[in-house]
mmCIF file of the N, C-alpha and C atoms, coordinates in Angstrom:
data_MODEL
# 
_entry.id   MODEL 
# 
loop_
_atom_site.group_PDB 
_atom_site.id 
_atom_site.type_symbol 
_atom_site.label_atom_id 
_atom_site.label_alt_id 
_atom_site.label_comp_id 
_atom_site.label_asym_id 
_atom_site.label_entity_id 
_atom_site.label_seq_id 
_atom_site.pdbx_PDB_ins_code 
_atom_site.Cartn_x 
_atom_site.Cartn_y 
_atom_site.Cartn_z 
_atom_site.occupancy 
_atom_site.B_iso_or_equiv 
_atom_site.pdbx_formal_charge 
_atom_site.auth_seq_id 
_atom_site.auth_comp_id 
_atom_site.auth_asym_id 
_atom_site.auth_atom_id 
_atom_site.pdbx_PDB_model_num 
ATOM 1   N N  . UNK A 1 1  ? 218.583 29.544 133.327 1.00 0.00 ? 1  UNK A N  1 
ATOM 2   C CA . UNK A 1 1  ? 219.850 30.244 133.267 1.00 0.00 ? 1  UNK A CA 1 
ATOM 3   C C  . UNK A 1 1  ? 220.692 29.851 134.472 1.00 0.00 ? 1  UNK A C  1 
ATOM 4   N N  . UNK A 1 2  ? 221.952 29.503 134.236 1.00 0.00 ? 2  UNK A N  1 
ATOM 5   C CA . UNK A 1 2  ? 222.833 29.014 135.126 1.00 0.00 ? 2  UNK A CA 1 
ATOM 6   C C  . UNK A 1 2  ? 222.845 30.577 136.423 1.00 0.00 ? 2  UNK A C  1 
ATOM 7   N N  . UNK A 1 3  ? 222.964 29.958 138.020 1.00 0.00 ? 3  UNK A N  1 
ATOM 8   C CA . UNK A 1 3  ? 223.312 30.602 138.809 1.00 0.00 ? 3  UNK A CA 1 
ATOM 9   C C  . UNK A 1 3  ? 224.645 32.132 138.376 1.00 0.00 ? 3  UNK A C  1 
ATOM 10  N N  . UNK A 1 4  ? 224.313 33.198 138.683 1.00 0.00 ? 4  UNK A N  1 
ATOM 11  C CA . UNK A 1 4  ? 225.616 33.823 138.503 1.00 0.00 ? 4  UNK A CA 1 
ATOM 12  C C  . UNK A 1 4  ? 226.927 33.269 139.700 1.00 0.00 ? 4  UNK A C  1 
ATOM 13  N N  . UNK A 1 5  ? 228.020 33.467 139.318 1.00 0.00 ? 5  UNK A N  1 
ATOM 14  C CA . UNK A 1 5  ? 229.137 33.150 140.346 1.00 0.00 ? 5  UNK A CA 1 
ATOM 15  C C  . UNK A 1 5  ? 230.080 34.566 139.919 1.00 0.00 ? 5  UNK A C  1 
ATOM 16  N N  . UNK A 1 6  ? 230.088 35.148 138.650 1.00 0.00 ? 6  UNK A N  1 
ATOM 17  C CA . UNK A 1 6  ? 231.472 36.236 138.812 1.00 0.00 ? 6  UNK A CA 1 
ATOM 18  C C  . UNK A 1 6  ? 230.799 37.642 138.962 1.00 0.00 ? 6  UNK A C  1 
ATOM 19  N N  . UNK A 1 7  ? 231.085 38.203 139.715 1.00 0.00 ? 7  UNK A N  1 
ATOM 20  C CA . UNK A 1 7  ? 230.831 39.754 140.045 1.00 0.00 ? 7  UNK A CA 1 
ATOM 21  C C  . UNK A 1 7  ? 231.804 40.885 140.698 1.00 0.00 ? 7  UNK A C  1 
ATOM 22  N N  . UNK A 1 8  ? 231.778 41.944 140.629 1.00 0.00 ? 8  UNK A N  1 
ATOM 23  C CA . UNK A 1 8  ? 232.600 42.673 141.290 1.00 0.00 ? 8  UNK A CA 1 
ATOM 24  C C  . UNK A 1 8  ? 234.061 42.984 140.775 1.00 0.00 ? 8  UNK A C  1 
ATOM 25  N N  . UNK A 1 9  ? 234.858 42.825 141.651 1.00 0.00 ? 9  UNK A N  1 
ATOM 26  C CA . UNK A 1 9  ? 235.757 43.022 140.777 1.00 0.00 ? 9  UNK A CA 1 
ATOM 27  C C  . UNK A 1 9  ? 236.783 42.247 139.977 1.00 0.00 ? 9  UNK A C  1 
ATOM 28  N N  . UNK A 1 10 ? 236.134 40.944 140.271 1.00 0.00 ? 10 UNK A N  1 
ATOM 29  C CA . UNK A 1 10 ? 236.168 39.606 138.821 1.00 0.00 ? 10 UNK A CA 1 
ATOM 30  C C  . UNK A 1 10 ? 235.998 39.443 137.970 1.00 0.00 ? 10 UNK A C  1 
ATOM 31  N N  . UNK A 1 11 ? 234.584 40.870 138.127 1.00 0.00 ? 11 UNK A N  1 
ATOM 32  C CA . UNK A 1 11 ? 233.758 40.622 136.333 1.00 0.00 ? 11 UNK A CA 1 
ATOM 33  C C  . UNK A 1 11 ? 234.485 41.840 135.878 1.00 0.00 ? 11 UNK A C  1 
ATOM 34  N N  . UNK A 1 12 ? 234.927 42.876 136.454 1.00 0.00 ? 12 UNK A N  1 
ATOM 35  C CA . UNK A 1 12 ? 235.809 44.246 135.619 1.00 0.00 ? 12 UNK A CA 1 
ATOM 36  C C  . UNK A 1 12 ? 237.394 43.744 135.058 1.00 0.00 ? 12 UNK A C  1 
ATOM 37  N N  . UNK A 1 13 ? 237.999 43.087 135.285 1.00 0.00 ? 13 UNK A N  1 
ATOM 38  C CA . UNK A 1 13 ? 239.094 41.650 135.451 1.00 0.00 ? 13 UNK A CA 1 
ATOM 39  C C  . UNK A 1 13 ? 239.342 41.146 134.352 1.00 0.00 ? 13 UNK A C  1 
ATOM 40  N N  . UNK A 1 14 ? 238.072 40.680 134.157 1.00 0.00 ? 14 UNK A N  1 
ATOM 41  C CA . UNK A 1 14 ? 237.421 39.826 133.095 1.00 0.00 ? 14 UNK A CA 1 
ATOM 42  C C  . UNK A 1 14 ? 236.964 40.732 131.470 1.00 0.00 ? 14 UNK A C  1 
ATOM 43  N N  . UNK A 1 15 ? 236.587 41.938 131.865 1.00 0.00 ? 15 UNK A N  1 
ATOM 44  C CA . UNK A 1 15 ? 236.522 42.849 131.254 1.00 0.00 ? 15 UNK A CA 1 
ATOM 45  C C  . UNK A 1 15 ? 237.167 43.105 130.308 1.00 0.00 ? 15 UNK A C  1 
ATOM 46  N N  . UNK A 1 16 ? 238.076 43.789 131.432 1.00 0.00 ? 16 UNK A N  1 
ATOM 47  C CA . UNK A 1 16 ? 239.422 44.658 130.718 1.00 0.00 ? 16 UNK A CA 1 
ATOM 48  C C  . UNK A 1 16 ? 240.521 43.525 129.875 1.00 0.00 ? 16 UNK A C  1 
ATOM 49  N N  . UNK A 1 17 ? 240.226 42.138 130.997 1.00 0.00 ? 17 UNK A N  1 
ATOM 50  C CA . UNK A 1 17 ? 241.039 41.130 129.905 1.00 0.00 ? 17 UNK A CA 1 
ATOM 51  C C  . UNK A 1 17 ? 240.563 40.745 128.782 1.00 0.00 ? 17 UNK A C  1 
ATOM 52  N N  . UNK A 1 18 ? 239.229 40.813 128.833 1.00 0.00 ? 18 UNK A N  1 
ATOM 53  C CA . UNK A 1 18 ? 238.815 40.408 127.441 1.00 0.00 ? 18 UNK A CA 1 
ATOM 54  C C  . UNK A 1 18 ? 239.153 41.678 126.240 1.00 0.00 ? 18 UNK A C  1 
ATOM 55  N N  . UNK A 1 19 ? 239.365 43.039 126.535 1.00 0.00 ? 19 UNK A N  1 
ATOM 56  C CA . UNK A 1 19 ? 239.352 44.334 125.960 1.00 0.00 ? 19 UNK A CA 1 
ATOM 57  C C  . UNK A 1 19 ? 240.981 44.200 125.376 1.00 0.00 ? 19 UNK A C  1 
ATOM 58  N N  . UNK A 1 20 ? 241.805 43.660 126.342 1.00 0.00 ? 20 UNK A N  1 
ATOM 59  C CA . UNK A 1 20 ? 243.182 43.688 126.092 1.00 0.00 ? 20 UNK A CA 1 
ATOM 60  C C  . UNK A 1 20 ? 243.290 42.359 124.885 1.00 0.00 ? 20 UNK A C  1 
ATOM 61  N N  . UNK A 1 21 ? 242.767 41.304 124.753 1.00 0.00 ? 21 UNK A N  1 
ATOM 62  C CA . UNK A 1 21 ? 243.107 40.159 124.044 1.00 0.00 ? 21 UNK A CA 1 
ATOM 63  C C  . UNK A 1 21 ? 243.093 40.649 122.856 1.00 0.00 ? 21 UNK A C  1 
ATOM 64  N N  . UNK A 1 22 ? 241.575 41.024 122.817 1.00 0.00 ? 22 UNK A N  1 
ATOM 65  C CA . UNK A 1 22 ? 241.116 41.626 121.239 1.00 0.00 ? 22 UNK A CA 1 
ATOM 66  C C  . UNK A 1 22 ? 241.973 42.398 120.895 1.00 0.00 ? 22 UNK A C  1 
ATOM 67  N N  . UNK A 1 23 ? 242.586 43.176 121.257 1.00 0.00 ? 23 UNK A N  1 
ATOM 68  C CA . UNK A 1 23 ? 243.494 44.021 120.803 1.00 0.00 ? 23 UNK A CA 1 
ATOM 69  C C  . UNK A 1 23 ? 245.083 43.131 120.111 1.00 0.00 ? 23 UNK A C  1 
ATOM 70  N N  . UNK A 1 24 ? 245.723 42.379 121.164 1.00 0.00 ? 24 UNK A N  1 
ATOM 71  C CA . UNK A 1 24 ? 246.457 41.551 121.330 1.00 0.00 ? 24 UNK A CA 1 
ATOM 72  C C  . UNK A 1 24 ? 245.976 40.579 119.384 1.00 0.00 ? 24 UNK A C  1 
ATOM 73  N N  . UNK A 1 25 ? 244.928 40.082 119.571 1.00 0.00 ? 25 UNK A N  1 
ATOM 74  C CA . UNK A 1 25 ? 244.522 39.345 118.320 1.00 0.00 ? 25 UNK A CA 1 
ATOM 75  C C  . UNK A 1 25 ? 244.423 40.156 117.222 1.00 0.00 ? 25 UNK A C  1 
ATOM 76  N N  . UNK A 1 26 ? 243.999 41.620 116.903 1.00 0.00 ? 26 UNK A N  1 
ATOM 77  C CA . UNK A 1 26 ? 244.079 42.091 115.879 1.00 0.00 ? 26 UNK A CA 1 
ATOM 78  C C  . UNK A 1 26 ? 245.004 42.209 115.379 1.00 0.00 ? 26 UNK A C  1 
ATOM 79  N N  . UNK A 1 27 ? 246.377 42.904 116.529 1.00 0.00 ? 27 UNK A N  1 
ATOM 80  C CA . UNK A 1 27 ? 247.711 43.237 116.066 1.00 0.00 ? 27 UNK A CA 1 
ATOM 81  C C  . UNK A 1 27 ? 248.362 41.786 115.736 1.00 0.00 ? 27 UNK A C  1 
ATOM 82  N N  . UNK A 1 28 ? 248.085 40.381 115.982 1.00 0.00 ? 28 UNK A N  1 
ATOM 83  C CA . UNK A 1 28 ? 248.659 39.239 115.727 1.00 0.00 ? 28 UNK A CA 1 
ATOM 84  C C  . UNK A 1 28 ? 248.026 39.347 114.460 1.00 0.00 ? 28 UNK A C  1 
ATOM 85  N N  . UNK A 1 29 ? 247.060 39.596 114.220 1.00 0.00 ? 29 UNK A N  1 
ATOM 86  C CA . UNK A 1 29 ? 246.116 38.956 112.802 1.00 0.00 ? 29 UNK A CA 1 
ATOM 87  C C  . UNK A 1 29 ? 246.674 39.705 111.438 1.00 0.00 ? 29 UNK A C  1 
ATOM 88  N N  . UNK A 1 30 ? 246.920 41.284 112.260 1.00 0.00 ? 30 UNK A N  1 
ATOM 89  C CA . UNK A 1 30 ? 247.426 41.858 111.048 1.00 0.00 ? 30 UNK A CA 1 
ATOM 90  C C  . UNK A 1 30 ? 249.030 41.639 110.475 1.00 0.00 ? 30 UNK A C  1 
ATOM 91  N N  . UNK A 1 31 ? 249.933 41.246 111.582 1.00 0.00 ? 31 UNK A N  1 
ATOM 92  C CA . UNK A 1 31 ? 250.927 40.601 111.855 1.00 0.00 ? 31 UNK A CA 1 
ATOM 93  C C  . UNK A 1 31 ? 251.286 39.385 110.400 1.00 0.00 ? 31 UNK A C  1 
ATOM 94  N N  . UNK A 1 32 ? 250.256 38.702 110.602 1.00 0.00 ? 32 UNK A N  1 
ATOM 95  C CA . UNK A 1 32 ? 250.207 37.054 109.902 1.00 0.00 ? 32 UNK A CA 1 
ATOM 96  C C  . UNK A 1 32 ? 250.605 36.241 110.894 1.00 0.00 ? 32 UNK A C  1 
ATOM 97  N N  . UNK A 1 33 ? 250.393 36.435 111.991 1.00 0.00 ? 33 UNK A N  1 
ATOM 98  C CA . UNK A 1 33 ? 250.755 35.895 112.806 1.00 0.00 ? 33 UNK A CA 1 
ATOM 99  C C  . UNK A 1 33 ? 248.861 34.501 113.623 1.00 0.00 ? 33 UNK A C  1 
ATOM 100 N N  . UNK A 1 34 ? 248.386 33.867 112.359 1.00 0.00 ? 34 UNK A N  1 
ATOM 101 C CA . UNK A 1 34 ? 247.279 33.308 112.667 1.00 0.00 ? 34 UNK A CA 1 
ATOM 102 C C  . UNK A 1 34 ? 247.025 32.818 113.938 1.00 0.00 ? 34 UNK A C  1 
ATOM 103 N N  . UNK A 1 35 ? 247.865 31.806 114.547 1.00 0.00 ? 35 UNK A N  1 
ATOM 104 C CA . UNK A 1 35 ? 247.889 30.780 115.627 1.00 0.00 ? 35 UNK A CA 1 
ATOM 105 C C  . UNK A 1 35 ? 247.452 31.909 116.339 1.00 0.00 ? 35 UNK A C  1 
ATOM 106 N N  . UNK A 1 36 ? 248.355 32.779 117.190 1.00 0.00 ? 36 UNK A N  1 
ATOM 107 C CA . UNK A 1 36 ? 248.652 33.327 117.987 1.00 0.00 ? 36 UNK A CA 1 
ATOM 108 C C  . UNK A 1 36 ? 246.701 34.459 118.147 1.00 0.00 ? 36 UNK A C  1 
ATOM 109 N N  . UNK A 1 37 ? 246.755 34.692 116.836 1.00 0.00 ? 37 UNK A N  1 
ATOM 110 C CA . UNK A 1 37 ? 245.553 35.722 116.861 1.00 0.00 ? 37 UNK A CA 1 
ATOM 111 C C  . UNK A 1 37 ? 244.601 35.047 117.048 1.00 0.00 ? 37 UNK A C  1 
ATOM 112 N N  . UNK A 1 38 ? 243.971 33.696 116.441 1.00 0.00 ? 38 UNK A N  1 
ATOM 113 C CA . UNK A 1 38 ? 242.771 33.132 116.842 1.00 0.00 ? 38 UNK A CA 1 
ATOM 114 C C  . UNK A 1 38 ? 242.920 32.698 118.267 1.00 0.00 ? 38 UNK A C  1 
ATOM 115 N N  . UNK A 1 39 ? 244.289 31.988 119.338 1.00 0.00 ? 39 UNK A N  1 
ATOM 116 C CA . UNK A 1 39 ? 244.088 31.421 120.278 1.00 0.00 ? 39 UNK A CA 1 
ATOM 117 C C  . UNK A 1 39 ? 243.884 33.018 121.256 1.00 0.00 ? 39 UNK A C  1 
ATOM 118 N N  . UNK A 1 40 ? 244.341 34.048 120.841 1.00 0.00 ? 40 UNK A N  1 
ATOM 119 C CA . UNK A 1 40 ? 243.764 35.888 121.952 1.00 0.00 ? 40 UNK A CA 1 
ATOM 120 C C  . UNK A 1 40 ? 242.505 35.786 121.660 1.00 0.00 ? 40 UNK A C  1 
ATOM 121 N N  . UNK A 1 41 ? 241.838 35.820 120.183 1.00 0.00 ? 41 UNK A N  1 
ATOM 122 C CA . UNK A 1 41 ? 240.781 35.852 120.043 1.00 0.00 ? 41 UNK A CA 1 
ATOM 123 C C  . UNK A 1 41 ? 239.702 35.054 120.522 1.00 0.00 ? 41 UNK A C  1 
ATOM 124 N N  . UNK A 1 42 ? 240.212 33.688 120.800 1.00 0.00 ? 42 UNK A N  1 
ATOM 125 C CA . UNK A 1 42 ? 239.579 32.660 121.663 1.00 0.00 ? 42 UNK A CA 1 
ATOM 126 C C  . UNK A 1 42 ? 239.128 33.023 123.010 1.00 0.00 ? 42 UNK A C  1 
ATOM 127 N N  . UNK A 1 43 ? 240.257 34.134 123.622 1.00 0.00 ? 43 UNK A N  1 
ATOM 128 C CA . UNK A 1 43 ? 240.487 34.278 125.293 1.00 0.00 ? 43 UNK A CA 1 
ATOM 129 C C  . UNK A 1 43 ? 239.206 35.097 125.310 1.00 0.00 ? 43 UNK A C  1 
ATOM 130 N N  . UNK A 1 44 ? 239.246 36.243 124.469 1.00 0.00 ? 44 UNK A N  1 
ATOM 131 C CA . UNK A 1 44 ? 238.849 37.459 124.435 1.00 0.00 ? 44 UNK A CA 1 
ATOM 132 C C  . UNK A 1 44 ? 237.703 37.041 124.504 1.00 0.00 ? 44 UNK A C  1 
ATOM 133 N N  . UNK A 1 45 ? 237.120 36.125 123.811 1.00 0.00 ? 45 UNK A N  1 
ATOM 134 C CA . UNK A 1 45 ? 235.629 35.560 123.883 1.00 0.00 ? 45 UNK A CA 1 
ATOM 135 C C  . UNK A 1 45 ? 235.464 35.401 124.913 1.00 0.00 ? 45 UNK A C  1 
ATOM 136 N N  . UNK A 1 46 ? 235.440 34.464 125.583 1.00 0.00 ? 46 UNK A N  1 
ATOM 137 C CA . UNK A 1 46 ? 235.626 33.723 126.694 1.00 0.00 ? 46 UNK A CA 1 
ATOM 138 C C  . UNK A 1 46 ? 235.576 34.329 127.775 1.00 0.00 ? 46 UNK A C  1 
ATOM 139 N N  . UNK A 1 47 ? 236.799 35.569 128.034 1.00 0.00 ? 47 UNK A N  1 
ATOM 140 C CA . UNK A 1 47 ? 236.720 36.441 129.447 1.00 0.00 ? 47 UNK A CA 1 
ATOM 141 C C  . UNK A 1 47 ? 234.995 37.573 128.809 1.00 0.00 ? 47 UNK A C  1 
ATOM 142 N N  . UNK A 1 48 ? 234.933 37.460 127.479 1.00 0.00 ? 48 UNK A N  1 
ATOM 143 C CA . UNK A 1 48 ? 234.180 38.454 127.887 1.00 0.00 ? 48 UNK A CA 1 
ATOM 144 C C  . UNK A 1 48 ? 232.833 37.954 128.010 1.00 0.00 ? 48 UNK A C  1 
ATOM 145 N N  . UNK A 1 49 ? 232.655 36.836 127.405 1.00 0.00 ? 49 UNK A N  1 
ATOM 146 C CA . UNK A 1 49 ? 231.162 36.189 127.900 1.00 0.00 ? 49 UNK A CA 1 
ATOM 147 C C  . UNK A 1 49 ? 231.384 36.014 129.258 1.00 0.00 ? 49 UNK A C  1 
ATOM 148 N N  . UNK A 1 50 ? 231.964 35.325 130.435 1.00 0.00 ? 50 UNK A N  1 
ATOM 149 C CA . UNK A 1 50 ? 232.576 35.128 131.234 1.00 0.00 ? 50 UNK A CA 1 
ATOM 150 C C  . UNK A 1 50 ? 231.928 36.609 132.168 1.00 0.00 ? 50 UNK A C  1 
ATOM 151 N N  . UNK A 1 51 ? 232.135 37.965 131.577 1.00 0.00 ? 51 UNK A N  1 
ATOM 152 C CA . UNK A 1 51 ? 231.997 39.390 132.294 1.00 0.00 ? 51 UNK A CA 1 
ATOM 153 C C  . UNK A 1 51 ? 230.598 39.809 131.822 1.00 0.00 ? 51 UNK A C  1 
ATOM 154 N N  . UNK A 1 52 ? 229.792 39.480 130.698 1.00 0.00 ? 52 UNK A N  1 
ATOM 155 C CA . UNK A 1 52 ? 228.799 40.007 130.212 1.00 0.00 ? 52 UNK A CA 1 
ATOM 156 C C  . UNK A 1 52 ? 227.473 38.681 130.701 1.00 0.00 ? 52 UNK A C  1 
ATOM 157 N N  . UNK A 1 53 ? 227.930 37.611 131.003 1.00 0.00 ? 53 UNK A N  1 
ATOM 158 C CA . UNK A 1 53 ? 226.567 37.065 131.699 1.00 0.00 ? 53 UNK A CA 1 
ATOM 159 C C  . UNK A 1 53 ? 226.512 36.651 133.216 1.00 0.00 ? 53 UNK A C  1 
ATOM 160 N N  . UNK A 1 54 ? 227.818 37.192 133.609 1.00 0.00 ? 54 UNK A N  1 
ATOM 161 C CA . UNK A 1 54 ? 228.260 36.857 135.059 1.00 0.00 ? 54 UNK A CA 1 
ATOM 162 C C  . UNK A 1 54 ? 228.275 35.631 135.855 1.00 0.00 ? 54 UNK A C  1 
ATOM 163 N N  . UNK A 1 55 ? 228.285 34.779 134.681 1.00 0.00 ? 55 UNK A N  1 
ATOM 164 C CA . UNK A 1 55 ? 229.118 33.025 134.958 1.00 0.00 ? 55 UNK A CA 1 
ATOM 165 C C  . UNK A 1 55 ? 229.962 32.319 134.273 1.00 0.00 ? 55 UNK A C  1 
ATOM 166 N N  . UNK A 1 56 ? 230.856 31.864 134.915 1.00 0.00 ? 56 UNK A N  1 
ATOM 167 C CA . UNK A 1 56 ? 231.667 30.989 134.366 1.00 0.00 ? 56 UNK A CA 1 
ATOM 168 C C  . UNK A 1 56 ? 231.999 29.559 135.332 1.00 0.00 ? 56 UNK A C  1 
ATOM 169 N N  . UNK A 1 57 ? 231.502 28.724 133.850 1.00 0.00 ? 57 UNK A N  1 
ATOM 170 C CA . UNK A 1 57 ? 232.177 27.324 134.309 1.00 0.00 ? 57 UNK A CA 1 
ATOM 171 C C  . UNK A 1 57 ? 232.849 26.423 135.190 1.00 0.00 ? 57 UNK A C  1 
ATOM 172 N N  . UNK A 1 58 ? 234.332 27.242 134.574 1.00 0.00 ? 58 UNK A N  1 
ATOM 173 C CA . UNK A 1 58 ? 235.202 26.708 136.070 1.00 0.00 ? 58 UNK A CA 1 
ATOM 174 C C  . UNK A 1 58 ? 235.495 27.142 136.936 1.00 0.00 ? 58 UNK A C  1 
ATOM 175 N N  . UNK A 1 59 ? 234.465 28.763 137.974 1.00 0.00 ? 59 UNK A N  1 
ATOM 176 C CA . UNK A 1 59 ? 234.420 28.845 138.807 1.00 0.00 ? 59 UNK A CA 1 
ATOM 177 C C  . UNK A 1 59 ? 233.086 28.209 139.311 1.00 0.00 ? 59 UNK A C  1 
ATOM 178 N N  . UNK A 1 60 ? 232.208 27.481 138.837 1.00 0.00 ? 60 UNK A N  1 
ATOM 179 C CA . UNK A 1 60 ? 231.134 26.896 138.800 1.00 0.00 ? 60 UNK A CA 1 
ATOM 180 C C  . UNK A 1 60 ? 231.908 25.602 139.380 1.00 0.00 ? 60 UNK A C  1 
ATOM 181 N N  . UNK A 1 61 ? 232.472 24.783 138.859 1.00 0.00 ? 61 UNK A N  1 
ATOM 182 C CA . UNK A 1 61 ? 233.264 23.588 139.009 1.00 0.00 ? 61 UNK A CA 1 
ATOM 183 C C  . UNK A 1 61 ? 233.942 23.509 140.118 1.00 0.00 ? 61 UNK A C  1 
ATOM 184 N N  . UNK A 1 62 ? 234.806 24.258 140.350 1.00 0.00 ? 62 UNK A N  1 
ATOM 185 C CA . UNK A 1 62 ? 235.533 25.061 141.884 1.00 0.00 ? 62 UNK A CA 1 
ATOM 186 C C  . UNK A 1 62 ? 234.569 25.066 143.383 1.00 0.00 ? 62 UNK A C  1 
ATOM 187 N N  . UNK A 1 63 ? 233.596 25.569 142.571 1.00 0.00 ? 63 UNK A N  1 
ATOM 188 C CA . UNK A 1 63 ? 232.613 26.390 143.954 1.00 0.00 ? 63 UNK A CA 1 
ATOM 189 C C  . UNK A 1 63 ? 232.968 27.778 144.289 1.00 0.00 ? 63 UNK A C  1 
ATOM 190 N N  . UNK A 1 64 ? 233.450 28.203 143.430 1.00 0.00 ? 64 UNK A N  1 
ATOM 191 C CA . UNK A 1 64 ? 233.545 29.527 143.455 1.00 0.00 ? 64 UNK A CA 1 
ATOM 192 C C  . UNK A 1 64 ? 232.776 30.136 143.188 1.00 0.00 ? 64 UNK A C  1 
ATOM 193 N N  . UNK A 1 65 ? 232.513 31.683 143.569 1.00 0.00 ? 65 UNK A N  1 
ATOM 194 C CA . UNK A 1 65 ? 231.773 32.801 143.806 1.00 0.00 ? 65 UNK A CA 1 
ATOM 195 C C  . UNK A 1 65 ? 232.075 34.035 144.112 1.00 0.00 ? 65 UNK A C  1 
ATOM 196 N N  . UNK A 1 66 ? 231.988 34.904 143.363 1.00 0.00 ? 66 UNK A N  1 
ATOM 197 C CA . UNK A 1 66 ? 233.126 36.590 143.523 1.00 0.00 ? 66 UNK A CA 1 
ATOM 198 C C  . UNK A 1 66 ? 232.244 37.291 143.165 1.00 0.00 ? 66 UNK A C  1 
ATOM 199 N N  . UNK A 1 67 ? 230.667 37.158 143.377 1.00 0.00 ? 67 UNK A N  1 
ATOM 200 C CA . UNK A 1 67 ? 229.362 37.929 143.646 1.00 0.00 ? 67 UNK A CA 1 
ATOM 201 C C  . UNK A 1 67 ? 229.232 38.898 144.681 1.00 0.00 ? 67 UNK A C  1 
ATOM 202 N N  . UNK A 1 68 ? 229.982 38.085 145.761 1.00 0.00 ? 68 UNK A N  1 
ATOM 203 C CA . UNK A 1 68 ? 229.598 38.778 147.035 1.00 0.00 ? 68 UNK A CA 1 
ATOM 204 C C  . UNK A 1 68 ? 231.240 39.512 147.562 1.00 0.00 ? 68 UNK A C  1 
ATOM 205 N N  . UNK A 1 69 ? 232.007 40.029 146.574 1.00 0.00 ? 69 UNK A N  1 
ATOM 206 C CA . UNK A 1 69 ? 233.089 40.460 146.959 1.00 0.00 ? 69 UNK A CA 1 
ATOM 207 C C  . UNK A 1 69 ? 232.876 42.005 147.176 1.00 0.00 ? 69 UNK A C  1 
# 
């Protein structure tokens, strides 16, 4: 399992952004508004794996670390 790098208050951040997208994508989806709802729904993934295994990529790539904040 990859090193953790996001914690604190990066991973609540990450959270709440992922909580806000989904929302953002339903109201696009119900909309007809496709593009727009799959690319929130994309984010929403993303920040929230990002908050639920406490790594991400391109703070991996960076050298970043918001564990010890």
């Amino acid at each position: 399992m990859p090193q953790r790098n996001v914690g604190g208050v990066d991973r609540l951040a990450r959270a709440l952004l992922a909580a806000l997208l989904t929302v953002v994508a339903v109201r696009a989806l119900r909309a007809g508004r496709r593009s727009a709802g799959v690319v929130a729904l994309l984010g929403a993934l993303a920040a929230g794996f990002n908050a639920t295994t406490c790594f991400c990529g391109l703070n991996a790539t960076l050298g970043l670390d918001t564990t010890r904040e």
